[in-house]
N, C-alpha and C positions, 0 to 999 in steps of 0.2 A: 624268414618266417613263412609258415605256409597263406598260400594266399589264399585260401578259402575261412582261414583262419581269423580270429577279431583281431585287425590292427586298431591300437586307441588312436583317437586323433592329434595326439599332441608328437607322437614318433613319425606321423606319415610324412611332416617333411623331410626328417632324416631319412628314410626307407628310400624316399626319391632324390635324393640329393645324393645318395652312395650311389645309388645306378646311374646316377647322372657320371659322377667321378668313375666309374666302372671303364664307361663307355666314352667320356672322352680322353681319361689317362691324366686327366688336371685337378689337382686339388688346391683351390687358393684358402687362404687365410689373412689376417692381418695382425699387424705386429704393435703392440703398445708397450713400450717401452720407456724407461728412464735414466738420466746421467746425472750427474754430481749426486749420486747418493750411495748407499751403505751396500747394497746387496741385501740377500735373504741369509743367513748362516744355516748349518744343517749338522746335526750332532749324529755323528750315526755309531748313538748309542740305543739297545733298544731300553732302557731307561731313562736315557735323557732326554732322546732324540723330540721329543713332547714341548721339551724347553724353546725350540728352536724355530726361526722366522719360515723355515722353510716349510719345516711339518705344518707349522700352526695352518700357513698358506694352505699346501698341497694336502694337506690330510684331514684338516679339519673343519668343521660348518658351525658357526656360532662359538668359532674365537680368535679373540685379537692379540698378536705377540708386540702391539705399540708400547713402548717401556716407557712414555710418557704419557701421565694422566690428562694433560692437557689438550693431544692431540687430538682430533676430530675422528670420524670414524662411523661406521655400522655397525660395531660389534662382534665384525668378521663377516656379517652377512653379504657383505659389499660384492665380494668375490663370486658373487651366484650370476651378476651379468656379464662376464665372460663368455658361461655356460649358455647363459640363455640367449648371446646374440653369435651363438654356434648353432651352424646347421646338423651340425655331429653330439654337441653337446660335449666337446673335448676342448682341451687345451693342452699347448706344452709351455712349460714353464724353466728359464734358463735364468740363472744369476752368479754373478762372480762377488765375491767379497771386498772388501780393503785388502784383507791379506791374500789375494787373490784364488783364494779357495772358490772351485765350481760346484755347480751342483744342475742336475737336470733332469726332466722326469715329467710323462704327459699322463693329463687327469681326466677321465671320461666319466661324466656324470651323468647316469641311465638311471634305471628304477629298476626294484629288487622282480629277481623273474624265476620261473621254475624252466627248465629243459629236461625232458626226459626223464621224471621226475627231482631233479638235483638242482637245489636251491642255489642260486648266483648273487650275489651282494651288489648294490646298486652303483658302486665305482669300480672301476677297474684301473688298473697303472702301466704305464709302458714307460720300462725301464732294462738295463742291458743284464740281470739277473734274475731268477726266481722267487725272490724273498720279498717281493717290491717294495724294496731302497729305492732311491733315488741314482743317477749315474755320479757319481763324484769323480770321476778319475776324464779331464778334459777333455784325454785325446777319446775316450768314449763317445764324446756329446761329437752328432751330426755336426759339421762345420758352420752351416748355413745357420745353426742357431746358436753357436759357440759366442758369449760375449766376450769383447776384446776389452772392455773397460769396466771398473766394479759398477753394480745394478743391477736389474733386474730386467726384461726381456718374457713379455707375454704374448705368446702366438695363437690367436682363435683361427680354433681349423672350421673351414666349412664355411664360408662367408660366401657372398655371391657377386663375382668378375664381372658382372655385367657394366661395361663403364654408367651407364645411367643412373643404375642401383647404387654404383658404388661410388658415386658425388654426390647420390642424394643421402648416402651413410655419412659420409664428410659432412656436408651440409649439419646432419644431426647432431656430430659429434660436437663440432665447432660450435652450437648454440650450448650444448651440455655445459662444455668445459669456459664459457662465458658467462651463464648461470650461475654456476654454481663456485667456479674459482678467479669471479672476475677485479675482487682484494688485492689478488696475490699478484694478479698478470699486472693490475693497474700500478703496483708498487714494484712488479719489477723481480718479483719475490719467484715468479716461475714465468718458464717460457714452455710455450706447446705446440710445437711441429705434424700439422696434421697433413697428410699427405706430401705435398712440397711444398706448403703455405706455412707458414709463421704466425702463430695469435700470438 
């Protein structure tokens, strides 16, 4: 952007946090992740595709593809802190099925903007086509984010390396997921590997 220009306050981290990655050549993120479960499916129908865990995920805001009424949830909203504890405000999003169908595909969630007078839509997708589908075909998806077992596999880009920042993130996470899923852990019902520690 030009800098004489109005940056809002809420992008000035990102603006600095790209020139930071510019200049040292490193971009960390961190990775949340899960096993013993289903994957996200992805119908890459353009009529269907709407049905599926993966769009519902990657495409859409205020909705949930939980096929059980009973399960817990935000309503889809859940998905917004990814974004928001991205210094990029991106994610990429890798999952394999039971039947080991892949899919993958990173989601950058910005705010709608004008360039040159020509209006931009406030997500953008990185994907190995034009049409922005998802990568479905394995040997496509980056290795380093290729799941080897069905689940899903969430990568927040943009986080901050600093080892101090980034045990006092641990720190946070680990009270969250004690809060709020301490039933589950207490019965055994889920295990949560944060860093290299064990709740």
């Amino acid at each position: 952007p030009n800098p004489e220009g109005r940056v809002y306050k809420a992008y000035k981290p990102m603006l600095e946090y790209i020139q930071k990655v510019k200049q040292s050549g490193k971009l960390a993120f961190l990775e949340v992740s899960d096993k013993n479960t289903t994957g996200m499916d992805y119908i890459d129908d353009d009529e269907k595709c709407s049905e599926s865990r993966f769009y519902s995920f990657a495409k859409s805001v205020g909705n949930s593809s939980k096929d059980n009424a009973t399960r817990g949830g935000s309503y889809g909203l859940g998905k917004a802190v990814f974004y928001k504890n991205s210094s990029m405000r991106t994610i990429l999003i890798s999952s394999k099925t039971l039947d080991g169908d892949a899919v993958f595909e990173g989601v950058a969630s910005l705010c709608t903007s004008k360039v040159d007078g020509k209006k931009h839509e406030a997500t953008g997708y990185f994907c190995d086509n034009d049409q922005e589908r998802p990568t479905t075909e394995e040997d496509k998806i980056p290795e380093m984010f290729r799941r080897n077992e069905c689940g899903t596999s969430i990568y927040i880009m943009g986080v901050d390396d600093n080892p101090i920042e980034q045990e006092d993130s641990y720190q946070k996470i680990k009270k969250a997921i004690a809060s709020h899923f301490w039933l589950s852990i207490l019965h055994k019902k889920l295990i949560v590997e944060v860093g290299e520690e064990t709740i």
